[in-house]
C-alpha positions as CSV (number, residue, x, y, z in Angstrom):
1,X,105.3,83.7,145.0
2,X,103.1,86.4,145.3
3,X,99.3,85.7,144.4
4,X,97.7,86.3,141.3
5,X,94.9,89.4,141.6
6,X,93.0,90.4,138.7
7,X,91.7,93.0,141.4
8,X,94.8,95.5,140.9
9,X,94.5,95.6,137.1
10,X,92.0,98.2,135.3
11,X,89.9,97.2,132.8
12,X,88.4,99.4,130.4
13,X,85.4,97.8,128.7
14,X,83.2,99.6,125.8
15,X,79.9,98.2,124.4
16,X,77.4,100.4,122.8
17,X,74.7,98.0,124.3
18,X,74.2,98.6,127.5
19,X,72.7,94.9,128.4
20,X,75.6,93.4,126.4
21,X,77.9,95.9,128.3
22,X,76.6,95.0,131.7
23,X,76.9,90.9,130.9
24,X,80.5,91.2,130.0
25,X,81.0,93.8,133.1
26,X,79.3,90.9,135.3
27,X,81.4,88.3,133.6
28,X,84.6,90.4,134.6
29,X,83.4,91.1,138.1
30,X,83.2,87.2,138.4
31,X,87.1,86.7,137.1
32,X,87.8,88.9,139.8
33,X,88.6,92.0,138.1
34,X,87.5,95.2,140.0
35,X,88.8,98.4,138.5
36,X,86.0,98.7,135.4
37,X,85.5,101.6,133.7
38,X,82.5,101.2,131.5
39,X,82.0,103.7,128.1
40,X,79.2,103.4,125.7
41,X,80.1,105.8,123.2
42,X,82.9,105.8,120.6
43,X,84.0,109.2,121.8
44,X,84.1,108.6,125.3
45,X,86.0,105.1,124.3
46,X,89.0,107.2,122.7
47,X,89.0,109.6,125.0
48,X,89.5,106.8,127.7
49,X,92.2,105.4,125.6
50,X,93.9,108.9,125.5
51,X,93.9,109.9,129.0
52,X,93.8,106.5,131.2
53,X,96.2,103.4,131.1
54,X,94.4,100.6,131.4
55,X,95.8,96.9,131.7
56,X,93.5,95.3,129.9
57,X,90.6,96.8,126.7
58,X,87.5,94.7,126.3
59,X,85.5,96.1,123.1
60,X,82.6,95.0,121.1
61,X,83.4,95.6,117.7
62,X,79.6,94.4,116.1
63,X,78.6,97.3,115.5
64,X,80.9,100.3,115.2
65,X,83.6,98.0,113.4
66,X,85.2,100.5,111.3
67,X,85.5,102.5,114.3
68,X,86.9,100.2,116.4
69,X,89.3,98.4,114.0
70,X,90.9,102.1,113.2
71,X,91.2,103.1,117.0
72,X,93.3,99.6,117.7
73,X,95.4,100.1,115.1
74,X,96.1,103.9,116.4
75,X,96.6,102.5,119.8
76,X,99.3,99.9,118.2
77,X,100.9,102.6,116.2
78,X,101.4,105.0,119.2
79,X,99.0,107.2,117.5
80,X,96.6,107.1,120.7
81,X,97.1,106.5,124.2
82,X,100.0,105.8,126.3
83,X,100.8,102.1,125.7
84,X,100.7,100.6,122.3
85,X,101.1,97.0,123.8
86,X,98.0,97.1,125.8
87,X,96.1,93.6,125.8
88,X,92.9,94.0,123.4
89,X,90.6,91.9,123.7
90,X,87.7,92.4,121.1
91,X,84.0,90.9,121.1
92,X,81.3,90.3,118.8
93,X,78.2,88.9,117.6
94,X,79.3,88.4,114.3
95,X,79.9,85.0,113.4
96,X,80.8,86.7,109.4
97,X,84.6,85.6,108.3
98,X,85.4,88.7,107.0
99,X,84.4,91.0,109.7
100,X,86.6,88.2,112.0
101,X,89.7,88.3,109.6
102,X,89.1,92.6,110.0
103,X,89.1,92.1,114.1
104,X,91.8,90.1,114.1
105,X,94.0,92.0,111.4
106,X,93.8,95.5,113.3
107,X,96.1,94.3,116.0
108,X,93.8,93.0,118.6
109,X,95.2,90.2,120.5
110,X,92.0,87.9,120.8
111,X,88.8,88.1,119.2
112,X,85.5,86.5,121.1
113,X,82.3,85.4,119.5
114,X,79.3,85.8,121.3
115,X,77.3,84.5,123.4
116,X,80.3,82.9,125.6
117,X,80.4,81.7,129.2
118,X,82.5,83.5,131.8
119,X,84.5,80.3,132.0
120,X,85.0,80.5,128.2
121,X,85.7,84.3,128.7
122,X,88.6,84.0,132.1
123,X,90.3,80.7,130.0
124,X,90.9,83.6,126.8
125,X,92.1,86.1,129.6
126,X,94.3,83.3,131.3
127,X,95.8,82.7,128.0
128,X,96.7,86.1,127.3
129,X,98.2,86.7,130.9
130,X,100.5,83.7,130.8
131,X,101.4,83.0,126.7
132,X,100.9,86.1,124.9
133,X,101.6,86.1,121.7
134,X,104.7,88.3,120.0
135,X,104.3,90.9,117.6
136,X,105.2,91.8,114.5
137,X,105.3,95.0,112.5
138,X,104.9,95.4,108.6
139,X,104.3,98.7,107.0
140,X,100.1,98.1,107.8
141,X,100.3,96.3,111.1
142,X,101.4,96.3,114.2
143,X,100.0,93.4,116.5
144,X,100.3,89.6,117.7
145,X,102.6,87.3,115.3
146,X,99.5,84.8,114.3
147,X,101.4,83.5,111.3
148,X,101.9,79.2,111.4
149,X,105.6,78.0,112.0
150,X,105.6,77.0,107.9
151,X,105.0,80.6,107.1
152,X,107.0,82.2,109.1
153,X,110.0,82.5,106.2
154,X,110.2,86.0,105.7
155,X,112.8,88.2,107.2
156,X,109.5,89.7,109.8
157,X,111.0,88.6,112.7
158,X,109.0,88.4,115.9
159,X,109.6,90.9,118.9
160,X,108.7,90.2,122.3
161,X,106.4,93.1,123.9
162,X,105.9,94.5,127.4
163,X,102.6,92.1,129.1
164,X,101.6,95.2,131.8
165,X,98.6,92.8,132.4
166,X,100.8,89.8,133.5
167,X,102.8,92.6,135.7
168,X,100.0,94.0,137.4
169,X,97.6,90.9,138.6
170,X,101.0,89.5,139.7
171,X,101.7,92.3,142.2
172,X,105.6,92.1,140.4
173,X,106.5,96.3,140.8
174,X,109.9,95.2,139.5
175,X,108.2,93.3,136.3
176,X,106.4,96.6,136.1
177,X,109.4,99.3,136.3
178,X,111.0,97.0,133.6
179,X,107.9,96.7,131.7
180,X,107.9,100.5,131.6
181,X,111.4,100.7,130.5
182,X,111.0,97.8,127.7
183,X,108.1,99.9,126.6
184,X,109.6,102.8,125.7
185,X,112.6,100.9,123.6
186,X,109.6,98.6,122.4
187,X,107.8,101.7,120.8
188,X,110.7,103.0,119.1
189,X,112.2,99.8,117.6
190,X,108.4,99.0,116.5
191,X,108.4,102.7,115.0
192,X,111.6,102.1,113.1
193,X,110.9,98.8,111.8
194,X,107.7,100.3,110.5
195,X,109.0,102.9,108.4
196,X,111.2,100.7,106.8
197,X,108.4,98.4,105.8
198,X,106.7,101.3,104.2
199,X,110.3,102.8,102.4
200,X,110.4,99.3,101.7
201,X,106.9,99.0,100.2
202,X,107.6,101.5,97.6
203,X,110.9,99.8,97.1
204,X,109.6,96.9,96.0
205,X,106.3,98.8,93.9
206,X,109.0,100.5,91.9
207,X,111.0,96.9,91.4
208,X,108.6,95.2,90.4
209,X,107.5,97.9,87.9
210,X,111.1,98.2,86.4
211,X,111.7,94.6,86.0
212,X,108.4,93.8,84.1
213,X,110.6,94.5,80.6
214,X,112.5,91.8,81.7
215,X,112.5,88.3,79.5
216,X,108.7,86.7,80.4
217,X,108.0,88.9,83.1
218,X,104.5,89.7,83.2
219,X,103.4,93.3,83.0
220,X,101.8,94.7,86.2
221,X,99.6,97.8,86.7
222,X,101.6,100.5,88.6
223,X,99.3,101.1,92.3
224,X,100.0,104.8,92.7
225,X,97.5,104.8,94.6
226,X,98.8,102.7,97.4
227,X,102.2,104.6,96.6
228,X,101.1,107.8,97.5
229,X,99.3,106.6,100.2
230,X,102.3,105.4,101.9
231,X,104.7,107.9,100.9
232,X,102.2,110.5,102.7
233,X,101.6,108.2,105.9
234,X,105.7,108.5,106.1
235,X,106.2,111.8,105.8
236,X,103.3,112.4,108.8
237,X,106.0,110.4,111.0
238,X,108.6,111.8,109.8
239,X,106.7,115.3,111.0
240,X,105.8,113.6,114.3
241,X,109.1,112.4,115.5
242,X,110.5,116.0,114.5
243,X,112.9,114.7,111.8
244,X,113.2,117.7,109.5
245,X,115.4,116.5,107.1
246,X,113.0,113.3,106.5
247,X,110.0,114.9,106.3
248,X,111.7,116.9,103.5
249,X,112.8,114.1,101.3
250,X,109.3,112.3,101.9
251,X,107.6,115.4,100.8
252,X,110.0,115.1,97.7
253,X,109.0,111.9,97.4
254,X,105.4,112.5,97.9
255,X,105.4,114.8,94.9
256,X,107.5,112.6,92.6
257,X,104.7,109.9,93.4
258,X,101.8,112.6,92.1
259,X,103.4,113.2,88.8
260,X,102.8,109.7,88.0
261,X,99.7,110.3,87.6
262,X,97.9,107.1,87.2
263,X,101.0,105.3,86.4
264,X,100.7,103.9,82.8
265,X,104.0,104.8,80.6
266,X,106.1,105.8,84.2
267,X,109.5,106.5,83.1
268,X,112.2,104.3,84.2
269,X,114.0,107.7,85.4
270,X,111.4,108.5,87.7
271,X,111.0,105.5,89.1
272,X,114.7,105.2,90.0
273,X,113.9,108.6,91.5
274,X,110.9,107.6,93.5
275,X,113.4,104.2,94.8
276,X,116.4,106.7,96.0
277,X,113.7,109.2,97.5
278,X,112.1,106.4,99.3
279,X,115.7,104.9,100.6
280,X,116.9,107.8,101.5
281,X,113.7,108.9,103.4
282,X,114.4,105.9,105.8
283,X,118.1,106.6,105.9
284,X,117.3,110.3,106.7
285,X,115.3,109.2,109.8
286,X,117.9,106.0,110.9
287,X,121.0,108.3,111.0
288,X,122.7,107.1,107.9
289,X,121.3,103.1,108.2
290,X,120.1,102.3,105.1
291,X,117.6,99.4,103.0
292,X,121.0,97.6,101.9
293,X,120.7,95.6,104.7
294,X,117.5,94.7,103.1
295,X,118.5,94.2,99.8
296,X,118.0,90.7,99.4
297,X,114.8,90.8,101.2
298,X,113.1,93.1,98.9
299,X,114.7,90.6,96.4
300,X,113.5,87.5,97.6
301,X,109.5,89.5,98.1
302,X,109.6,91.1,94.5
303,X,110.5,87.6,93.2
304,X,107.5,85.6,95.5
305,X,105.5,88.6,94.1
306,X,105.6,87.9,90.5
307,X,105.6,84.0,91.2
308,X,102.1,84.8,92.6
309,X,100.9,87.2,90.0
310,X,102.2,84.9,87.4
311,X,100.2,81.8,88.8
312,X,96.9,84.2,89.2
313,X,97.0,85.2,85.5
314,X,97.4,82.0,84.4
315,X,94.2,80.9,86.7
316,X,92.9,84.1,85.0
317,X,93.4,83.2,81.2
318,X,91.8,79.3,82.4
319,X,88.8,80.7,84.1
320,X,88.6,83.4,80.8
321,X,89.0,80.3,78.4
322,X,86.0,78.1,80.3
323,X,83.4,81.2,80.1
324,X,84.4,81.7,76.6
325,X,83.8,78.0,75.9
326,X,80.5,78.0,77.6
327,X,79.3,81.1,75.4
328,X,80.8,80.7,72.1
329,X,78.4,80.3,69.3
330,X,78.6,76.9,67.8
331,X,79.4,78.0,64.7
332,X,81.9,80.2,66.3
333,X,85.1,77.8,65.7
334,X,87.7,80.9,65.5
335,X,87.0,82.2,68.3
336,X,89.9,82.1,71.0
337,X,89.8,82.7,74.6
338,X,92.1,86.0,73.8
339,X,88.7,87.4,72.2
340,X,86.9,87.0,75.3
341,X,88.8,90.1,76.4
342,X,91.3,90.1,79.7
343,X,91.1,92.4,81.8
344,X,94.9,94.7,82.6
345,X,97.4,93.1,84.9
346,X,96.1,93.1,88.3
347,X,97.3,95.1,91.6
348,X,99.5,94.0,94.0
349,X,98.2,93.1,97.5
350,X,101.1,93.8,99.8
351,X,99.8,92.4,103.1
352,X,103.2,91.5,104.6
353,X,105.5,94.3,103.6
């Protein structure tokens, strides 16, 4: 079996700091890792990404995490570089949850808080070499398939990715050709599967919208917003992968989306409108396929959907009912918690469509 050498993989490491850069160069020198090209700007860090292929990305993210979140999710969308499976490992001396929930959510495939040891560091590295993690794509993500075994109920299913990295230090030029190979039908099944989580994502807006007159079905703000956003994002792939016809119907659908205006009082007829233009945006691209096959997926999410938002306007009207007691006049017995004013039926977050 041929030896493992971290020496034949490239390494592409970016840190603003240049004595934070040059400790995590050292601690890569020490893993055995040779090939390090070292960037300290955010331009010269995309540019790298464009025009080189490294095995492995080491970023800090402290600092310019905006930045850095937007240019790994380009990377995982095809939108930069040449390999959207390249192992990202991010950095940071941000011990803050949210900014760790952000690293992790832009598709990274391991975050690291420092300071860490270069034992703590090559362990994390070993672990991405040997067990990395599938992926999984939504309309808003493309990365490493952290969700628990109990969760995992959804019809998302997990897809195994090309591990370069694993290739490379392993001197395996066959692993490699096939890697190469894998990548390319990788990127396109990933690209597929996203744009139908994003036709689907309007899908299921509209649903949900059109089923609110139904019997106790709670009424629920219309995100246009979000709508148009997505309908837009598809018709920019749709203009990339030279589809014509597609990017036609998504600008049709774009436009439908605008007239909504801010959504209150959408007519049921546009609506249905804005559905068929979103189906057959996907169809348009997938040669005929079409969301049937998803029917009773975007069933099963429009009815966990209102299942959430019901149980978060009834923690709503409790909370709404306990301020009210606590500032209600004594003399005040008429007063209801309606009175205290509730505010109009809250968005959807849409995290896993």
């Amino acid at each position: 079996m041929t030896e493992v050498d971290y020496a034949r993989a490239s390494v592409l490491l970016f840190d603003p700091v240049h004595v934070n850069q040059r400790t995590s160069r050292y601690a890569l020198f020490e893993m055995g890792f040779r090939k390090i090209e070292c960037v300290s700007s955010l331009t010269e860090f995309k540019s790298a990404l464009s025009e080189t292929a490294p095995a492995l990305v080491v970023a800090e993210s402290s600092a310019t995490d905006a930045d850095i979140f937007k240019l790994v999710r380009a990377v995982r969308r095809s939108d930069l570089g040449r390999n959207p499976f390249v192992v990202i490992l991010l950095t940071t001396w941000s011990r803050d949850t949210t900014h760790i929930r952000r690293a992790i959510e832009c598709g990274a495939d391991d975050v690291i808080v420092r300071p860490f040891s270069t034992m703590f560091a090559a362990e994390r590295v070993r672990t991405l070499i040997r067990d990395r993690k599938d992926f999984i794509v939504t309309s808003d993500y493309v990365g490493p398939d952290r969700r628990k075994s109990t969760d995992r109920h959804s019809d998302t299913q997990p897809l195994t990715v090309p591990n370069f990295l694993q290739a490379i230090v392993n001197g395996d030029d066959a692993a490699i050709d096939r890697a190469s190979s894998w990548a390319r039908e990788a990127k396109e099944v990933i690209m597929a599967e996203r744009l139908r989580r994003m036709a689907m994502r309007i899908v299921i807006s509209v649903e949900i919208q059109l089923t609110s007159s139904e019997k106790n079905a709670m009424p629920v703000r219309l995100d246009v917003m979000d709508m148009a956003r997505t309908a837009r994002e598809l018709r920019v792939q749709m203009v990339k992968a030279s589809r014509t016809e597609a990017a036609e119907v998504a600008a049709a659908l774009t436009d439908q989306i605008s007239s909504l205006g801010d959504g209150a009082g959408a007519a049921p007829r546009t609506l249905q409108l804005i559905k068929e233009l979103a189906m057959a945006t996907y169809a348009a691209y997938a040669n005929g396929d079409s969301l049937e096959r998803s029917k009773d997926e975007i069933e099963r999410t429009v009815a966990n959907l209102r299942v959430r938002l019901q149980s978060r306007s009834a923690d709503e009207k409790m909370r709404a009912q306990v301020e009210a007691a606590k500032v209600k006049p004594a003399g005040d017995a008429e007063a209801t918690a309606d009175d205290t004013g509730q505010a109009a039926g809250a968005g959807i977050k849409r995290a896993a469509m």
